[in-house]
C-alpha positions, 0 to 999 in steps of 0.5 A: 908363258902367259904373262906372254900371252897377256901382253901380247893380247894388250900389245897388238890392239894397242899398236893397230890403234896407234899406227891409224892414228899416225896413218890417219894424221898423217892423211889428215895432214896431206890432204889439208896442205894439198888443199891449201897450196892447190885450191885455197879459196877455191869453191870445189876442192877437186885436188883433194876428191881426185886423192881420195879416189886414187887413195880408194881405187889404188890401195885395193889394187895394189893390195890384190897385185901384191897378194896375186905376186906372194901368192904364187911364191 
């Protein structure tokens, strides 16, 4: 039983470290080929701030309609 213990201590630090580094690679990505067949060459990048601002506003949103709707169950 704690060996169990243990590895689980190990294992769930490890996995949150890797799903944003896959997260954050995957934004990374996103946003730089958005940014390249959008606006290449352009002098203000706005596809990419209106992204992150949808990113920003609707993924709190989301997440508080998802929480009202599971809530209620």
């Amino acid at each position: 039983m704690e060996n169990n213990k243990f590895v689980t201590n190990l294992l769930f630090p490890l996995m949150a470290i890797v799903i944003f580094v896959i997260v954050a690679g995957i934004l990374g990505i996103l946003f730089m080929v958005f940014e390249h067949f959008t606006f290449h060459g352009a002098s203000e990048p706005w596809g990419v701030v209106i992204i992150g601002t949808l990113l920003v506003v609707l993924i709190p949103a989301l997440a508080a309609v998802a929480q009202k709707y599971i809530g209620e169950k």
